[in-house]
N, C-alpha and C positions, 0 to 999 in steps of 0.2 A: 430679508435675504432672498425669499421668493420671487420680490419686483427688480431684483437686481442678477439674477438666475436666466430671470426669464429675457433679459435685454442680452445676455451673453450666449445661452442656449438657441444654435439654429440648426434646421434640420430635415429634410421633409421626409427622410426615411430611418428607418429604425437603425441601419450603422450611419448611419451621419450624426443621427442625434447623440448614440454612443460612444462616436467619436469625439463630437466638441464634448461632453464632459469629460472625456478622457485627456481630454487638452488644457482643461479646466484644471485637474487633478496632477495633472502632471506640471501643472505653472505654476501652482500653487493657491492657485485662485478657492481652489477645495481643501480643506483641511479632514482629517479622521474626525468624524464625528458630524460634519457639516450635514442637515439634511438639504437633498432636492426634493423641488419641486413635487408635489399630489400627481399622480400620472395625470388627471380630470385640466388640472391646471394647466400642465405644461403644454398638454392637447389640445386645449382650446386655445393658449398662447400662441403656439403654431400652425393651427388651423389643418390640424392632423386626426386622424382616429384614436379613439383612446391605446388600442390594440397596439398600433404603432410604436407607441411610449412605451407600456408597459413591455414588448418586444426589445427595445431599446435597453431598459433597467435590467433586463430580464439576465441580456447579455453581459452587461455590465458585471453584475453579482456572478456569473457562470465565468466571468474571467477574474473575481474574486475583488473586485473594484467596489462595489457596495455592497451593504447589505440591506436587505428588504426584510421587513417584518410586519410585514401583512397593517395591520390598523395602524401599526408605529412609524409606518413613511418606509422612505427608502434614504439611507443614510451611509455619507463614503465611511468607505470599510479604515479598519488598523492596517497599518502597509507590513505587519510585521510575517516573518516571511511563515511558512509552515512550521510547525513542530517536524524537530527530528529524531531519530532514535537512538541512545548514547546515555554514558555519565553525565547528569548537572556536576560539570568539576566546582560552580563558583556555591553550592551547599554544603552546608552543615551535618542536614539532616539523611538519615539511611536511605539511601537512594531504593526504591522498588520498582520502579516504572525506566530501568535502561534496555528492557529488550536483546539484552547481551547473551551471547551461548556463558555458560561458566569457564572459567579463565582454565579451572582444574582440566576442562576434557579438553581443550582444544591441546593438539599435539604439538609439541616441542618438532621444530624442522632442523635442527643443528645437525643432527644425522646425515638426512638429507641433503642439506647444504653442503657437508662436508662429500656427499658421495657422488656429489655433481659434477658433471666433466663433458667439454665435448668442443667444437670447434667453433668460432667465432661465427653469429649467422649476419648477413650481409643482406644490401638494399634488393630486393629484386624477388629473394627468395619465400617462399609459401610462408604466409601469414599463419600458418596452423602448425603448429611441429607435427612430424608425420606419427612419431609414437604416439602422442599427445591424441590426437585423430583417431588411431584405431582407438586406444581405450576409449576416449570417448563416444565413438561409435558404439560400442556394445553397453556402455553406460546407462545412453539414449534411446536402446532399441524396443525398452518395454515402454517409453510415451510418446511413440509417433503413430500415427494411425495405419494399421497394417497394408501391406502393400502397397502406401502412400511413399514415392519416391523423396528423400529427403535430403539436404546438404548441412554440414555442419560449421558452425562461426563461430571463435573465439570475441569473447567480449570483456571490458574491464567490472564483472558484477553485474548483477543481474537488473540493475536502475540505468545503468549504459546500457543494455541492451535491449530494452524497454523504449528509453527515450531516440535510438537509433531505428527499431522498428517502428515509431510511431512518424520520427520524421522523414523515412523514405517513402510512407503510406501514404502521409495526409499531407494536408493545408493549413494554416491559420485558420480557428475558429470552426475546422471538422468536431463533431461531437464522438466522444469516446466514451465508452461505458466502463463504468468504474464500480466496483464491490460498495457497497455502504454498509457498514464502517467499512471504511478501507487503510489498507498499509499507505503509511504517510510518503514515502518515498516514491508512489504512486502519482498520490494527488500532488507532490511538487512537481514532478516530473509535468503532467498534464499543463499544470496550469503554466509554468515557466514556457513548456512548448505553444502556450496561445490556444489551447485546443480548451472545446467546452467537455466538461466532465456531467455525465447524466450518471445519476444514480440510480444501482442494482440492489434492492435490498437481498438480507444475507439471513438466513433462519439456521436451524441444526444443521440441516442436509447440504449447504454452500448457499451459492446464487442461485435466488429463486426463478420461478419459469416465470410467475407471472410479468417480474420484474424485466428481467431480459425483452417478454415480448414488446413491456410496455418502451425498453430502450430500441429496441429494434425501431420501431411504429416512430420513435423520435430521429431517425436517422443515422442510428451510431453508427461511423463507418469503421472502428477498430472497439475492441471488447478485451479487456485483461481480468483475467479471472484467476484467483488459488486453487486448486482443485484438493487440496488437503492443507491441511494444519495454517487455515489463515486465518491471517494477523488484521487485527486483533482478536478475531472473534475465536478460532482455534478450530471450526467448524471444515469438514470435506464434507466435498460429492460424494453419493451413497451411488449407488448400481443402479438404482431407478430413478434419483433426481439425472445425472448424469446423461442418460437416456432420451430423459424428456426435454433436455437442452437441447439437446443435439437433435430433436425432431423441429424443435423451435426453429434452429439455427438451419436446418436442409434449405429452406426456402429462400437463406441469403447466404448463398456461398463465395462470397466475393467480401464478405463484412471479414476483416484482420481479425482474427481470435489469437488471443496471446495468453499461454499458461503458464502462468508463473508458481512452478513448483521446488519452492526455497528448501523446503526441508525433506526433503526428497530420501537422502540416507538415516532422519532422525526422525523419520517420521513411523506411527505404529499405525496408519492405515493406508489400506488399500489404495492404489493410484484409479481412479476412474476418471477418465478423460470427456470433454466436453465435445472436441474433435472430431468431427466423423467423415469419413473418406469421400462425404461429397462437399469437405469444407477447400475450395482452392486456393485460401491465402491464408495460412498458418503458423504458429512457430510455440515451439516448446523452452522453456528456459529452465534450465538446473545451475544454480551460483555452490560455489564450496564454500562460505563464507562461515554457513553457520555452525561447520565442523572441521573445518578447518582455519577459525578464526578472519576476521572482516576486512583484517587488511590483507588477508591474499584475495586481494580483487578480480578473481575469474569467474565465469559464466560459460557455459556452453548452450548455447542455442539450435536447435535443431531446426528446420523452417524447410517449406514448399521452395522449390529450385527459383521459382520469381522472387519470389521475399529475400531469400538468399543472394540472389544475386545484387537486389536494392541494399543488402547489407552491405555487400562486397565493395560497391562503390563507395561508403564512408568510413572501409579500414583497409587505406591501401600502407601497403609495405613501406615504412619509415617513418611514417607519421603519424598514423593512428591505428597501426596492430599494438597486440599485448606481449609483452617483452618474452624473449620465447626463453630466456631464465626463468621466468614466474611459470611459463608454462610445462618447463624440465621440472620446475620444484613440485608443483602439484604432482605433476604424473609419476614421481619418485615418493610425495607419501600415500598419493590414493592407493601403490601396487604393491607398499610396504604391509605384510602381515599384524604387526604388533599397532602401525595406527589406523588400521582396519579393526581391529579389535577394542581400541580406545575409542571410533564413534561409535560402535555398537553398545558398549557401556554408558556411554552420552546419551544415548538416545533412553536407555534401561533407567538412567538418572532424574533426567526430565520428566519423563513420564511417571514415575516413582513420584518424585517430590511433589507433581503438581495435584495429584490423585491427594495426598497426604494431605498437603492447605487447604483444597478443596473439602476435605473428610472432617478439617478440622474447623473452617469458616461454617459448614451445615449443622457441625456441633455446638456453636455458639448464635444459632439462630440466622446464621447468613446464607440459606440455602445454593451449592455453585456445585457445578457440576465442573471435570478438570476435562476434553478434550483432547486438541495434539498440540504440540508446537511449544515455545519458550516461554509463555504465556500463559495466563489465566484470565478467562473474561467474564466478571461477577458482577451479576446483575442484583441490584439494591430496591429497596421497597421507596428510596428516597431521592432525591436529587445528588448526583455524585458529587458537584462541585462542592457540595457543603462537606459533604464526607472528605474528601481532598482538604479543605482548608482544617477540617479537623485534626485530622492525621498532621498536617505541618506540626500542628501544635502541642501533639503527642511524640516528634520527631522524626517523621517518617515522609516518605516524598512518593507520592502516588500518583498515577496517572486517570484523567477522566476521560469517560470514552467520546466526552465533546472533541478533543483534538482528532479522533479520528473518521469523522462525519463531515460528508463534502458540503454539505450547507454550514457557512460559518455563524456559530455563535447558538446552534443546534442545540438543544438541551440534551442530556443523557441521562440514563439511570444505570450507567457502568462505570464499573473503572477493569483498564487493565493491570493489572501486577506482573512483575519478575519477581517469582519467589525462589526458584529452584537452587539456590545459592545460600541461601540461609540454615542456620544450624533448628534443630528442633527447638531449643529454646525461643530462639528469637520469631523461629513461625510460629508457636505459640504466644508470644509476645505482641505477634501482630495481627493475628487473626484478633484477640482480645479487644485490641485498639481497636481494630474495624468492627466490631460486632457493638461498642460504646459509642464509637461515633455513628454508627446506624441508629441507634435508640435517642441520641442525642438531638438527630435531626429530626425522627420524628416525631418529638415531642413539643417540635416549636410550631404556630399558629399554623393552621393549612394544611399541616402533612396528614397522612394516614400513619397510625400506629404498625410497628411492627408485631407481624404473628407472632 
């Protein structure tokens, strides 16, 4: 296959060469699983540097086309698209890994609906309803950088207003710095926009300094960061991680930093922003999805008046603003007393339950600490995929934290869970199961023992 590779592969620079296998791949000519060519090979078949080549694969894999695995070749990838976050409707099994708010806190809008009223809005007129605006003005006003002049964008959720600021920013093949683990809806977004995704590893305290510097030094020109309760890992910026970004970040204030603060009213920590008043291309994003359930699709965005204005251009009046009944509904239950009181208990709830699994997976030898957010992300003394297949078997549908690592096919030693929905019986039911199938895996050839 090698001598037949090599008569189809031509190139003499590293996007051409990634090009014709992209041409390859796309005719069919490569199948999932096919390997190419030894970089050694291919480079000396074309009378190239070796660097070249592996530049060439390099990009390939960062647009998700192969995968590389160091002494095992480089071989095209599964074309299957990203993991998403939702019900597996076509299982059996107890679903734990949907990532979903609980059905119980998200507030009934029949009220609402019913107390909505107002005049037909017509082509021409402001994209933002003007109530809709002030509240969210003062919403917004504790995560923009002070004194920092700001505009504000309705968007459909916070993954449209993500992939709207990335493509007023960049180009095809700009590099973006992305959380590792990161929220999956992220990495589609990235990849789908053509854009290369460098990874930011993510410790307790968020995204780490070193990481950033090391994305910086790669030429990220846009950066999306959680600054509390991310997903998966459940992990914020502390007051002094926070800090030390943002001395990182002084030096490139033209790089897009994007904060995606999803759980903004359910969340039990502090906001610390990465932001700092000499960053001049910015924007902040709050979605209501995860408290006021995911099909009310809105986002508000906050952003530097240039960002603002590159939004402006891809949500003109009639075509691609957000229907400004979705935006009457929101702003009639965010100002409602009684479901201001029901996400405050949502939040009281989450955080409750995930304390509790967490208290109770340490008491059966699964050491986890619970964070913020919908989430629980428990680290295992063993391979999670195994633990995952176990669990199927015990009836249970888990998530391993391989889906959420931008290198595909990445080993893990997590899984995430959605526990928060479960009654005590059945979280003791499950912690059980996973504390069996922990011991189960390591007792087969090669693991280490659990403590």
């Amino acid at each position: 296959m090698d001598a037949e590779l090599m008569d189809l592969i031509r190139g003499r620079s590293a996007a051409d060469i990634a090009d014709a296998v992209r041409a390859l791949v796309e005719r069919g000519a490569l199948r999932a699983g096919d390997a190419l060519p030894p970089v050694r090979t291919l480079a000396e078949g074309l009378g190239v540097n070796r660097n070249t080549v592996a530049s060439a694969y390099r990009q390939l894999a960062q647009a998700g086309l192969v995968v590389t695995k160091g002494r095992g070749g480089t071989t095209v990838a599964d074309p299957r698209p990203v993991p998403q976050e939702g019900f597996a409707g076509d299982s059996v099994l107890r679903d734990v890994a949907t990532g979903n708010p609980d059905p119980e806190f998200v507030p009934d809008p029949a009220r609402a609906l019913a107390a909505m009223a107002g005049r037909p809005v017509l082509y021409g007129e402001p994209v933002i309803d003007p109530d809709l605006e002030r509240w969210a003005a003062k919403w917004m006003s504790d995560a923009t950088p002070p004194g920092a002049p700001a505009r504000l964008t309705i968007t459909s959720g916070a993954a449209d207003a993500i992939e709207r600021l990335l493509a007023q920013a960049l180009t095809r093949d700009d590099a973006v710095g992305l959380e590792d683990p990161c929220f999956l809806a992220a990495i589609h977004t990235v990849r789908v926009g053509g854009y290369r995704p460098v990874g930011i590893p993510v410790d307790d305290e968020g995204m780490t300094v070193e990481g950033l510097r090391a994305a910086l030094e790669r030429g990220v020109r846009a950066i999306i960061c959680t600054p509390r309760a991310q997903n998966p890992t459940g992990a914020s910026l502390t007051a002094a991680r926070a800090a030390a970004l943002r001395d990182e970040l002084r030096a490139h204030p033209y790089v897009l930093v994007i904060e995606d603060d999803h759980f903004s009213m359910l969340s039990q920590r502090p906001l610390h922003s990465l932001i700092g008043p000499h960053q001049r291309r910015w924007a902040v994003i709050r979605s209501v999805s995860k408290f006021l359930g995911p099909d009310m699709c809105l986002a508000v965005t906050a952003s530097d008046p240039d960002t603002a204005a590159g939004l402006a251009t891809r949500l003109t009046p009639g075509t691609t603003w957000v229907s400004h009944l979705l935006q009457r509904l929101v702003l009639a239950l965010m100002t409602d007393a009684d479901v201001r009181g029901k996400i405050a208990s949502a939040a009281a709830h989450y955080a409750a339950r995930n304390v509790a699994f967490a208290a109770r997976l340490t008491a059966h030898g699964v050491p986890t600490i619970a964070r913020d957010g919908l989430n629980l992300w428990v680290e295992l003394p063993v391979a999670a995929d195994d633990v995952v297949h176990r669990l199927m078997r015990r009836g249970w549908l888990a998530r391993s934290g391989e889906e959420f690592r931008l290198s595909p096919g990445a080993a893990s030693d997590r899984l995430r869970l959605t526990v928060h929905d479960l009654d005590d019986a059945d979280a003791e039911h499950l912690a059980t199961d996973i504390a069996a199938a922990v011991r189960a895996s390591a007792q087969r050839p090669g693991t280490r023992e659990v403590a």
